[in-house]
C-alpha positions in Angstrom: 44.2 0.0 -9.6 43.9 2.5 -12.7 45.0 6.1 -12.2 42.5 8.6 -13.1 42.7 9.8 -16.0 43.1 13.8 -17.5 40.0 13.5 -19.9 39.4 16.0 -22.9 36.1 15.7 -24.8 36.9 17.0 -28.2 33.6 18.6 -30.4 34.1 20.5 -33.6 31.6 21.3 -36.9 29.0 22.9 -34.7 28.2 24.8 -37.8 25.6 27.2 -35.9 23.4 29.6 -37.5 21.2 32.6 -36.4 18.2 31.6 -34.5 15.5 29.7 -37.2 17.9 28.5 -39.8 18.8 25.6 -40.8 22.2 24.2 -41.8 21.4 23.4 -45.7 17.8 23.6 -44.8 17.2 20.9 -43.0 19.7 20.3 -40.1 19.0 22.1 -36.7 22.5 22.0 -35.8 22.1 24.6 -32.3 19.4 21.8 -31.0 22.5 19.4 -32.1 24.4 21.5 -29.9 22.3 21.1 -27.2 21.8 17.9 -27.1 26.2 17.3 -27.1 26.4 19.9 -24.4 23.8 17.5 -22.2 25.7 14.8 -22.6 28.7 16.8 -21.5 27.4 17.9 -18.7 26.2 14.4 -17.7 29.1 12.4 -18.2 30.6 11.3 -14.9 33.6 11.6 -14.2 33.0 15.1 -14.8 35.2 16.0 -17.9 38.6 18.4 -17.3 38.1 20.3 -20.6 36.3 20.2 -24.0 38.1 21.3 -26.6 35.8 22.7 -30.0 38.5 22.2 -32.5 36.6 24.6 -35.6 33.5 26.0 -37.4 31.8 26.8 -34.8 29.7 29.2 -37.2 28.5 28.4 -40.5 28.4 31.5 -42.6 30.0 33.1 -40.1 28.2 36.5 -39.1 28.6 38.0 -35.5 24.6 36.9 -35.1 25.9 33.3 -35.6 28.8 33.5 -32.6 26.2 35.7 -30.4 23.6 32.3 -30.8 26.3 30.3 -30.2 27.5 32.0 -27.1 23.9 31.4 -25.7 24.3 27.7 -26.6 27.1 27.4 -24.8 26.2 28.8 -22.1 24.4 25.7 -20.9 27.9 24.1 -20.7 29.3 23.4 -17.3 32.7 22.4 -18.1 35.7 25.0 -19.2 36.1 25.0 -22.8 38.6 26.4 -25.5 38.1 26.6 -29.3 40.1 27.1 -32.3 38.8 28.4 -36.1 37.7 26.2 -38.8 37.2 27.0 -42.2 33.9 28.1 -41.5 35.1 30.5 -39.3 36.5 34.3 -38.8 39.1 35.0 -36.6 38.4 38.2 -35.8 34.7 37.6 -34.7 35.9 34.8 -32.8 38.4 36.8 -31.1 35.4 39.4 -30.4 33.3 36.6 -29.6 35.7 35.3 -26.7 37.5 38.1 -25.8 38.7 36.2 -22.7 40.2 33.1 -24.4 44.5 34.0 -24.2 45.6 33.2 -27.9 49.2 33.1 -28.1 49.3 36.5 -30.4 47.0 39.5 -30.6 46.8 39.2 -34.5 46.6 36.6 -36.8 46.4 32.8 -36.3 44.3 31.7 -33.2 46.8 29.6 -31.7 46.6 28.5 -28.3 49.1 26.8 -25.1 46.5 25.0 -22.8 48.5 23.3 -19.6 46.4 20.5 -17.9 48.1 18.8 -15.1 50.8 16.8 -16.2 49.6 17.8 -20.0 50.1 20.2 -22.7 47.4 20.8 -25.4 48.4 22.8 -28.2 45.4 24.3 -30.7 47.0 24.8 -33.4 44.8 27.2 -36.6 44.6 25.6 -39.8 41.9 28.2 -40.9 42.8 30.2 -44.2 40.6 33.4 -44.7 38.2 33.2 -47.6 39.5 29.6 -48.2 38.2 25.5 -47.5 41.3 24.3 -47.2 43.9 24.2 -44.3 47.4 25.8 -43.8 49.9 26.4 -41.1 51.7 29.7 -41.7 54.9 30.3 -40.8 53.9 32.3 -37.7 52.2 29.1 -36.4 55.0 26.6 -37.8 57.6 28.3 -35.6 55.2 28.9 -32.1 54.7 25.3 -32.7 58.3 24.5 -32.9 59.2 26.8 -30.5 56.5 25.4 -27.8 57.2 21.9 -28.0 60.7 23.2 -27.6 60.0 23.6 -24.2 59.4 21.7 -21.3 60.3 18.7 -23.5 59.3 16.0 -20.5 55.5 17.0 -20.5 53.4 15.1 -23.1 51.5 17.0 -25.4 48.3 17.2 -27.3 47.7 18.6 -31.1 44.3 19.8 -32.7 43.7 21.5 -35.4 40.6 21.8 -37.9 42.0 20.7 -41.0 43.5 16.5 -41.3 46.8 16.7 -42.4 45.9 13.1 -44.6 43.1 12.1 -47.0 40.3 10.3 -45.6 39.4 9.1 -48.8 36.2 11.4 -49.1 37.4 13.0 -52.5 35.7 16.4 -52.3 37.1 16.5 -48.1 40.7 15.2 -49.4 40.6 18.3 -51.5 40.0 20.7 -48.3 42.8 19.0 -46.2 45.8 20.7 -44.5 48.0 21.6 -47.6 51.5 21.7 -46.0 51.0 18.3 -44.0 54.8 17.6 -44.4 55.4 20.9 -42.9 53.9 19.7 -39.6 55.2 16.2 -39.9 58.9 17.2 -40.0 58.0 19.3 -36.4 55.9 16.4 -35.3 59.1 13.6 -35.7 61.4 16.5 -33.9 59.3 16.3 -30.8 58.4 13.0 -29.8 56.3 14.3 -26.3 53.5 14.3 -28.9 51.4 12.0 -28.1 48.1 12.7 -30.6 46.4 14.8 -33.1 43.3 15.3 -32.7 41.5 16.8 -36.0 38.0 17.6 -37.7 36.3 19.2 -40.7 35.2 15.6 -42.1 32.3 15.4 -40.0 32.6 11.3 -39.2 35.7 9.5 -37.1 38.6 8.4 -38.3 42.0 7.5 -37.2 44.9 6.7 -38.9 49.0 7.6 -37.7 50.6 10.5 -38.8 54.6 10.9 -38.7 54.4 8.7 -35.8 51.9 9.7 -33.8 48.1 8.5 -33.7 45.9 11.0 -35.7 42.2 11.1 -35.2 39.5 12.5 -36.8 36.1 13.5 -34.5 32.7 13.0 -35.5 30.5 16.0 -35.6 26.9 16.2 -33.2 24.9 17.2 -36.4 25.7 15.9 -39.8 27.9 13.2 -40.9 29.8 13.8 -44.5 28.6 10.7 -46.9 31.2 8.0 -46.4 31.5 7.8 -50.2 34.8 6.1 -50.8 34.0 5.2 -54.5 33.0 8.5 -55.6 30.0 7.9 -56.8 27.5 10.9 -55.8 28.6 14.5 -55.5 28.7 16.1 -52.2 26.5 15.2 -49.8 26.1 14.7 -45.9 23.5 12.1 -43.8 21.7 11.8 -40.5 23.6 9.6 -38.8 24.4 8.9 -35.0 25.9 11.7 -33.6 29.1 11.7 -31.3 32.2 13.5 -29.9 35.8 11.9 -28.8 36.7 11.8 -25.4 40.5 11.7 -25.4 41.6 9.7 -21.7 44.9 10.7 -21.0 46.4 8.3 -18.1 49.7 9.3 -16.5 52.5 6.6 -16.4 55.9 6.3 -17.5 57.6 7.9 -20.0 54.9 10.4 -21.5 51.5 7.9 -19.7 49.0 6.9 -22.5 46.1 8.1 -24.6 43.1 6.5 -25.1 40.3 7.6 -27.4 36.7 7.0 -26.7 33.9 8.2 -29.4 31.0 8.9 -27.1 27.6 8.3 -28.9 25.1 11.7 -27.7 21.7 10.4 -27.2 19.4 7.9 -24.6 20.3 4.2 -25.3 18.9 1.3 -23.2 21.1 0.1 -20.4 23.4 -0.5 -18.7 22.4 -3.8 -18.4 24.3 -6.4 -15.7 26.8 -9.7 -17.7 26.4 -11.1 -13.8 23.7 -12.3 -11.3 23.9 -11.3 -7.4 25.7 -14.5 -7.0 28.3 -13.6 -9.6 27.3 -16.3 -12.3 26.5 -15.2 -15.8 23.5 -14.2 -16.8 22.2 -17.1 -19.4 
């Protein structure tokens, strides 16, 4: 029989603006928000955490995070968060004055122990900047955390994907110092994932080892425009979230990756009659 699983739904690129605004004018990404944080709520089993892995804001302005608090209030499931580009530290930190970041000033980093499992938010956010970097501050609290309890598997997210996508003006915004994590990555093999954002559509690919995703966003999707043939640009397209499955096993268990499609689809529909033929 399967052991339950630890299960972390991971949503990032809320993007949320002040009440009657509309992300580039046409995308009501707080009714977006809504409609994720139903499916959330729904989802059975009942999920252990979601983790909001950056710009939660758009702009940001302290109106934006006082909306979004009143989204997410509808949520019935503990949550955490770390900045994206989008985002202000400080407002976040005033925002959620109870989340426990692992310094009073500077980078919102974060130690989150679930179970048998560590998750580590790491913040790629540079102020007044797209792109991603890990100072040195967060380089070493990274080191240093995986340093310990070196039996335990453990989680990564950050904004910012430390390897091109092949979206040309995303690639641009990525996590500059990418070899800078790597080298900690390879030193520390309880990590088991990376779980990133910022590109608004999944993706996966391995990084220094270690599977490396990308989660969809519940809004917009970035254009998928791998020939670079239209300037920047963003469609309607299905909207989702990851739920990471983390099942405990030998060694450091296993991680699955689910992207969850946020919406009402027919079904489910039975492959077997009461008599255990198949339907024809």
């Amino acid at each position: 029989m399967t052991t339950s699983p630890i299960t972390i739904a991971q949503i990032s690129d809320l993007h949320i603006k002040v009440p009657g605004r509309l992300a580039y004018r046409r995308v009501d990404t707080a009714q977006a928000l809504a409609r994720c944080i139903a499916e959330l709520n729904s989802f059975s089993p009942t999920i252990d955490l979601v983790v909001i892995s950056g710009d939660l804001a758009d702009t940001p302005t302290a109106a934006e995070y006082e909306h979004l608090k009143a989204v997410l209030a509808e949520l019935r499931l503990p949550f955490v968060a770390v900045p994206g580009n989008h985002d202000s530290r400080e407002l976040m930190r005033t925002a959620f004055p109870d989340h426990p970041y692992a310094a009073p000033s500077g980078p919102l980093n974060r130690h989150v122990q679930l179970a048998g499992l560590d998750l580590l938010l790491l913040d790629s956010s540079v102020p007044g900047h797209p792109h991603g970097e890990l100072d040195a501050q967060s380089l070493d609290w990274l080191d240093a955390t995986l340093s310990t309890a070196a039996d335990r598997p453990a989680l990564l997210f950050l904004h910012h994907p430390p390897f091109a996508a092949g979206i040309w003006h995303m690639d641009r915004q990525n996590l500059r110092n990418a070899d800078d994590l790597a080298t900690i990555v390879a030193r520390h093999p309880r990590v088991q994932l990376i779980g990133c954002s910022h590109v608004h559509r999944a993706a996966l690919t391995r990084f220094a080892g270690v599977p490396c995703t990308i989660c969809p966003a519940p809004n917009h999707a970035v254009d998928l425009d791998l020939a670079m043939l239209r300037p920047p640009s963003f469609k309607i397209e299905p909207p989702a979230f990851h739920l990471h499955a983390w099942f405990p096993g030998s060694g450091f268990g296993t991680v699955v990756t689910h992207q969850v499609p946020i919406g009402a689809f027919e079904g489910p529909h039975p492959f077997f009659n009461p008599d255990g033929t198949l339907i024809d």
